[in-house]
LORO-743743 format. One record per residue (C-alpha): residue in three letters; x, y, z; chain. Coordinates in Angstrom, 3 decimals, decimal comma, padded with zeros to 6 digits. Example, Ala and Ser with C-alpha at 12.3 -4.5 7.8 and 13.67 -1.06 7.14 Angstrom:
<nodes>
("ALA" (012,300 -004,500 007,800) "A"),
("SER" (013,670 -001,060 007,140) "A"),
</nodes>
This chain:
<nodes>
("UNK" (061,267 039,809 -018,203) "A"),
("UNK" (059,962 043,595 -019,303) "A"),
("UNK" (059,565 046,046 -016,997) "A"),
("UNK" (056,091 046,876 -016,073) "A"),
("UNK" (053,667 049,713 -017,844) "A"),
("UNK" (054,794 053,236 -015,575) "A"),
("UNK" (051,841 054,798 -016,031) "A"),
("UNK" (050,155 051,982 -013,818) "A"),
("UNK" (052,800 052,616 -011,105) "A"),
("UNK" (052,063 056,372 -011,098) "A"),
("UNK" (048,754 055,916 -010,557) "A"),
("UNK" (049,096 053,179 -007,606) "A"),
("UNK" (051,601 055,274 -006,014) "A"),
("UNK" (048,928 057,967 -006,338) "A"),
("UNK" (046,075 055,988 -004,780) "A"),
("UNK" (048,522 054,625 -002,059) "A"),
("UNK" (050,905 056,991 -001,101) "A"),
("UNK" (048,898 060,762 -001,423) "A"),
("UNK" (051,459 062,740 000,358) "A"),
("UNK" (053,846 060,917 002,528) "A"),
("UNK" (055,762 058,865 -000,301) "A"),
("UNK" (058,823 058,986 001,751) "A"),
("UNK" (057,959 057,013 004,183) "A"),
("UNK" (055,807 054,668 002,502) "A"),
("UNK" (056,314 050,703 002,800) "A"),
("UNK" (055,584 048,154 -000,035) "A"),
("UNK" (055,688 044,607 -000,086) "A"),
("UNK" (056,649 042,683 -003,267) "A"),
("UNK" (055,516 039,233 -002,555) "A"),
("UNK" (056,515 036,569 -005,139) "A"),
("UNK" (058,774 039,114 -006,186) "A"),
("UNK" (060,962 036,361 -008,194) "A"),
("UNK" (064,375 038,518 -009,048) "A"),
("UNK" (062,899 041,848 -008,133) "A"),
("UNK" (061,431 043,397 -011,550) "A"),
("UNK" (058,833 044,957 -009,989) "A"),
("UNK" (060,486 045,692 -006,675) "A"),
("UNK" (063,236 047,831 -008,434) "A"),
("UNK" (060,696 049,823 -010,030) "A"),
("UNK" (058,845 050,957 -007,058) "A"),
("UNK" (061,891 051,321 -004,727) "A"),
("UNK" (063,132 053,968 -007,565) "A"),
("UNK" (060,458 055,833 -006,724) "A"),
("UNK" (061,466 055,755 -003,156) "A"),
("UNK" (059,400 053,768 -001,524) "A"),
("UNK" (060,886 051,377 000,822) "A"),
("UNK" (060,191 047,513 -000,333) "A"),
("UNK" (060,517 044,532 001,488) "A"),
("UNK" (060,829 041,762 -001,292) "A"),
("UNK" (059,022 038,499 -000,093) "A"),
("UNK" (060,236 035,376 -002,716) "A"),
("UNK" (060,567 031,443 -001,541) "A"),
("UNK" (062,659 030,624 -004,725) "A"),
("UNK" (066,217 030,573 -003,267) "A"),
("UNK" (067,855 030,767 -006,555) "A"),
("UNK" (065,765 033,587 -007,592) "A"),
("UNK" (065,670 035,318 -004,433) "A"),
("UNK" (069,786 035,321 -004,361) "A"),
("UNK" (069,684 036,794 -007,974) "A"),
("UNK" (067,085 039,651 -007,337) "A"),
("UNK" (069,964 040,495 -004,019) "A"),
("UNK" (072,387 041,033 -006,819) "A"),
("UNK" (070,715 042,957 -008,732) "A"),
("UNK" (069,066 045,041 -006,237) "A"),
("UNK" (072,255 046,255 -005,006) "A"),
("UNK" (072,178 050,200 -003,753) "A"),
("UNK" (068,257 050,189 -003,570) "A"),
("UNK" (066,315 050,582 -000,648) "A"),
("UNK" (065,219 046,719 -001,207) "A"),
("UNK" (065,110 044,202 001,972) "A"),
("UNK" (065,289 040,601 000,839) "A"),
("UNK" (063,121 037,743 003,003) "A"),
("UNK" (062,286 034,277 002,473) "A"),
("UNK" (058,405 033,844 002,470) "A"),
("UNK" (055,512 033,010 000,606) "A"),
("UNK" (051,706 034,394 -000,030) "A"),
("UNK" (050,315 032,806 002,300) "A"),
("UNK" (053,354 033,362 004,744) "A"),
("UNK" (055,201 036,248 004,685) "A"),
("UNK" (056,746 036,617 007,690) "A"),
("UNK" (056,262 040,918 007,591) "A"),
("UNK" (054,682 042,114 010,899) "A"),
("UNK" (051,262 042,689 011,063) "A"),
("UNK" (049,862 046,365 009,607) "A"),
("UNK" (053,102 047,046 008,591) "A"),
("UNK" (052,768 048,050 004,897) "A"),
("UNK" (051,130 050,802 003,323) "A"),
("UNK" (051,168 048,638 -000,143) "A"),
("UNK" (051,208 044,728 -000,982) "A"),
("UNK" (051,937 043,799 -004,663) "A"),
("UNK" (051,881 040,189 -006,473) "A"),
("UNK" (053,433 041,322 -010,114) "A"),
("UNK" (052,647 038,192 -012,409) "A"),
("UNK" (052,296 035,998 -009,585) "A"),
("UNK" (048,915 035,884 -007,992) "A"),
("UNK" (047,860 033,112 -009,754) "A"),
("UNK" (050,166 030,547 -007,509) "A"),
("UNK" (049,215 031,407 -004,470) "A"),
("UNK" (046,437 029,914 -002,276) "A"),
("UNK" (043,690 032,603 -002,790) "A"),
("UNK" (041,723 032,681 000,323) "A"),
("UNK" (045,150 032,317 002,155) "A"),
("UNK" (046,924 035,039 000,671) "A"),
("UNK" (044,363 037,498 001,033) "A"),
("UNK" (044,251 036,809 004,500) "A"),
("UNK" (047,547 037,504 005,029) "A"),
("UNK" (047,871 040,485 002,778) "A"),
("UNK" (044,727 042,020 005,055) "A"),
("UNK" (046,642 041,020 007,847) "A"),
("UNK" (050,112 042,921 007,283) "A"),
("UNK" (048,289 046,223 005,558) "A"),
("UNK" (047,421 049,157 007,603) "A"),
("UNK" (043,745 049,721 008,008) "A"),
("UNK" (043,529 051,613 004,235) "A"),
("UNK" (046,451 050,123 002,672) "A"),
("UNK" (046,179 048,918 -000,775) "A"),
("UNK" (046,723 045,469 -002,516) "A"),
("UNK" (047,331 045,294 -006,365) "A"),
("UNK" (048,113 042,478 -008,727) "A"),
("UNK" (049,213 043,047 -011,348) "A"),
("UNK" (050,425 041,065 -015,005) "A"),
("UNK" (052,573 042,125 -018,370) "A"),
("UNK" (050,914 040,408 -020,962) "A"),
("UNK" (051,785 040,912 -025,054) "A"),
("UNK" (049,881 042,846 -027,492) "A"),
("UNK" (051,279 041,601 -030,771) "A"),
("UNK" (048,176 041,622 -032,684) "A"),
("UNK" (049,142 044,743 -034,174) "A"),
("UNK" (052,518 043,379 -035,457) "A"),
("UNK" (052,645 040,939 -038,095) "A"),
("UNK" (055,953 039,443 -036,753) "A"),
("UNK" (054,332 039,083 -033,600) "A"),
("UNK" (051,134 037,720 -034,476) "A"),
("UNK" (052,957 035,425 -036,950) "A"),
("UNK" (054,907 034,188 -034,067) "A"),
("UNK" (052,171 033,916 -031,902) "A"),
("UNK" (049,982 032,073 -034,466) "A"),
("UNK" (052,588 029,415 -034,981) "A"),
("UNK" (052,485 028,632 -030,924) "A"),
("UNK" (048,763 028,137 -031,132) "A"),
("UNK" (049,375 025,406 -034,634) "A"),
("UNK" (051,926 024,109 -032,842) "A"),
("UNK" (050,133 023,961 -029,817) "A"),
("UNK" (046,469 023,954 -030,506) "A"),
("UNK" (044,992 023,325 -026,412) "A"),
("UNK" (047,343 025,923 -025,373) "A"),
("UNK" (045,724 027,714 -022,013) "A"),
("UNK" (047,689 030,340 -020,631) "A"),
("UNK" (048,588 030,274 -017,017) "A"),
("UNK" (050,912 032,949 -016,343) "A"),
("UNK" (049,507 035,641 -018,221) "A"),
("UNK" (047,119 038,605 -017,896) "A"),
("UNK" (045,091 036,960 -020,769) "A"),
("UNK" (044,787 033,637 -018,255) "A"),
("UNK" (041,239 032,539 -016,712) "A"),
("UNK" (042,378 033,610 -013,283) "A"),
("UNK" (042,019 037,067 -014,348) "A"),
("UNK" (038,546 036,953 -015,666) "A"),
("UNK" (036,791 036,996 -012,692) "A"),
("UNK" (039,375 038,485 -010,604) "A"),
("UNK" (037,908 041,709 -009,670) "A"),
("UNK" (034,560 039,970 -008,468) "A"),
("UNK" (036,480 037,673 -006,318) "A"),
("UNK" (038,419 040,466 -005,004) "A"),
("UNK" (034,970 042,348 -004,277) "A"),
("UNK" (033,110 039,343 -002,007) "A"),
("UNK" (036,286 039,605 000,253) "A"),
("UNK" (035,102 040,921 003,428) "A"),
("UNK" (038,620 042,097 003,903) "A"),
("UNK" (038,408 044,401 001,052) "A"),
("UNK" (036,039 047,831 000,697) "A"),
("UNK" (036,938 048,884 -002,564) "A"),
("UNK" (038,249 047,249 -005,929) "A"),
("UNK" (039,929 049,096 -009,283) "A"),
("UNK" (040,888 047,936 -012,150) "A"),
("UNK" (043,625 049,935 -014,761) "A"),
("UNK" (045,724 049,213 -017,622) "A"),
("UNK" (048,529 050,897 -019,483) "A"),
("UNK" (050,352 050,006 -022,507) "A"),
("UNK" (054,088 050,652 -023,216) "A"),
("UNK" (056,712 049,289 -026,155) "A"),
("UNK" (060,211 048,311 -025,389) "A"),
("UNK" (062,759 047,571 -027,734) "A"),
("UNK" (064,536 044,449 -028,014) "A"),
("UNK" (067,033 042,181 -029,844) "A"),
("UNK" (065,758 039,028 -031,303) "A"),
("UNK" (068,198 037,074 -028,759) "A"),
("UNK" (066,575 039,245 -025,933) "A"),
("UNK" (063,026 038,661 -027,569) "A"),
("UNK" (063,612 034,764 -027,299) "A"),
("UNK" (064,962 034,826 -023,982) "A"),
("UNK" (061,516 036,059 -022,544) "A"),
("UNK" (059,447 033,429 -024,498) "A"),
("UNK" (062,137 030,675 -022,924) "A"),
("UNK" (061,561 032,433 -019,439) "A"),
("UNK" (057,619 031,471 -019,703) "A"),
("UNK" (057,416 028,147 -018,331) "A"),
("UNK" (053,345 027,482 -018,860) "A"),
("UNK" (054,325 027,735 -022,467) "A"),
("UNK" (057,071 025,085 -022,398) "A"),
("UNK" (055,513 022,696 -020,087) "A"),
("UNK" (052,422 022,511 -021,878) "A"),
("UNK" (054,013 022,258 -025,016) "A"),
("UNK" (056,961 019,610 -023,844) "A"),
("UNK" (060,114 019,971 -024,562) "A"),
("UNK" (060,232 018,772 -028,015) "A"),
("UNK" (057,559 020,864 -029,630) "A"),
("UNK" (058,721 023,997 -027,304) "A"),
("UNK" (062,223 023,663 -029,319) "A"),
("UNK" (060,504 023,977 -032,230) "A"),
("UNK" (059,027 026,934 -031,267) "A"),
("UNK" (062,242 028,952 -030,077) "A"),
("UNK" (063,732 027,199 -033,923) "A"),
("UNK" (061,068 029,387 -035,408) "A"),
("UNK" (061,443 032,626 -033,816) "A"),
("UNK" (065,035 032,394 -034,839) "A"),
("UNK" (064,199 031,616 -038,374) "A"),
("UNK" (061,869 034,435 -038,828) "A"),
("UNK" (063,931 036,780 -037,011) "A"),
("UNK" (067,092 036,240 -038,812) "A"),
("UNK" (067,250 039,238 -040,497) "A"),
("UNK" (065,758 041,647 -038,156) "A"),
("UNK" (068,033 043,559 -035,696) "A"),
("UNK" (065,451 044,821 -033,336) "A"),
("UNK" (061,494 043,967 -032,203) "A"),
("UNK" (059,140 046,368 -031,185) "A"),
("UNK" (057,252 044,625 -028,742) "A"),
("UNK" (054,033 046,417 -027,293) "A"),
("UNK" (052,998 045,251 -023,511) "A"),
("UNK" (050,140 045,780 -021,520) "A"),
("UNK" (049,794 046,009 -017,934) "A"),
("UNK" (046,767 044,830 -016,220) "A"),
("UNK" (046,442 045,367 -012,843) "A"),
("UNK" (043,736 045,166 -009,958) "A"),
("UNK" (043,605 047,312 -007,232) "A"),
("UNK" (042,002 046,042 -003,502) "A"),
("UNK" (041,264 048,594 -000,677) "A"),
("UNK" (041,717 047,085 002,650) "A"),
("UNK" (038,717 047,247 004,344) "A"),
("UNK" (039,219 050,776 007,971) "A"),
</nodes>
């Protein structure tokens, strides 16, 4: 999956970390194969990386070979981190899974009095490239009761920072977003989409090969996609 908007981790690290980065602690809960760990641990923050997926878990390891990255099995709701042990706790395109009232209990229970919480998703802006929008307009014929689940443009989001603000665990709530564009080949471009399993489960398996057929037809001839993402993120203060 693509990387996550850096502008949005500059200005977390900024709210979290002021001036003792170097010993700062983040959790990556639901970290899936570490995408959003291995950004923030290349910043130099220590990460513990909290996923219950064995299969993904064992392929984030791998990949997060050399990093400053500790690997545990755990969930939302059940971490398994010591209590008021992290300066940060992040859910990158994963919040939505978890039992809410659960997980914010437990996130309020392993940050420090001030620590910060932030959720945050990748979601596509391809109204702004006919490809894109072409492709994405085919999904919603093909498709018509589509309702994203996974996304930043889901309904979980659109109430999220209210929710976050009647927790009595939290005193302060943010929300930011930054764009960025990444470059990819049409093969890497279709690997996402078959990555995004709300799509294909809603769509069933037949009508979701139809869909990858048609990226593949109208990128035939095209040896790279600009594809423009932006990162939407909410930001929870844990309550002194």
């Amino acid at each position: 999956r693509p990387a996550y908007a850096p502008f949005v981790l500059d200005a977390f690290l900024a709210l979290a970390c002021r001036n003792w980065q170097s010993t700062a602690h983040c959790a990556d809960v639901g970290a899936g194969t570490g995408i959003w760990s291995r950004q923030v641990a290349a910043r130099g923050i220590r990460v513990s990386a909290v996923e219950p997926n064995d299969a993904m878990r064992e392929a984030g390891e791998k990949q997060s070979v050399g990093l400053n990255i500790v690997w545990s099995k755990g969930s939302a709701e059940n971490t398994g981190l010591p209590a008021a042990s992290c300066d940060m706790v992040c859910m990158a395109s994963s919040f939505h899974w978890p039992n809410f009232d659960a997980a914010v209990r437990e996130f309020s229970r392993i940050l420090k009095p001030g620590g910060l919480f932030m959720a945050l998703w990748n979601t596509r802006c391809y109204e702004s490239n006919p490809l894109l929008a072409e492709i994405e307009g085919f999904l919603h014929k093909l498709v018509p009761d589509m309702k994203r689940v996974s996304s930043g443009r889901s309904e979980f989001c659109d109430n999220l920072a209210e929710r976050l603000r009647r927790r009595k665990e939290f005193s302060d709530v943010l929300y930011l977003e930054g764009h960025h564009t990444e470059l990819q080949s049409p093969e890497h471009y279709i690997g996402l989409w078959e990555s995004v399993n709300d799509v294909r489960v809603q769509a069933g398996e037949e009508r979701f090969a139809r869909f990858i057929e048609h990226i593949r037809h109208v990128t035939r001839n095209v040896s790279a996609i600009e594809a423009e993402y932006r990162t939407r993120a909410w930001i929870a203060r844990r309550r002194d």
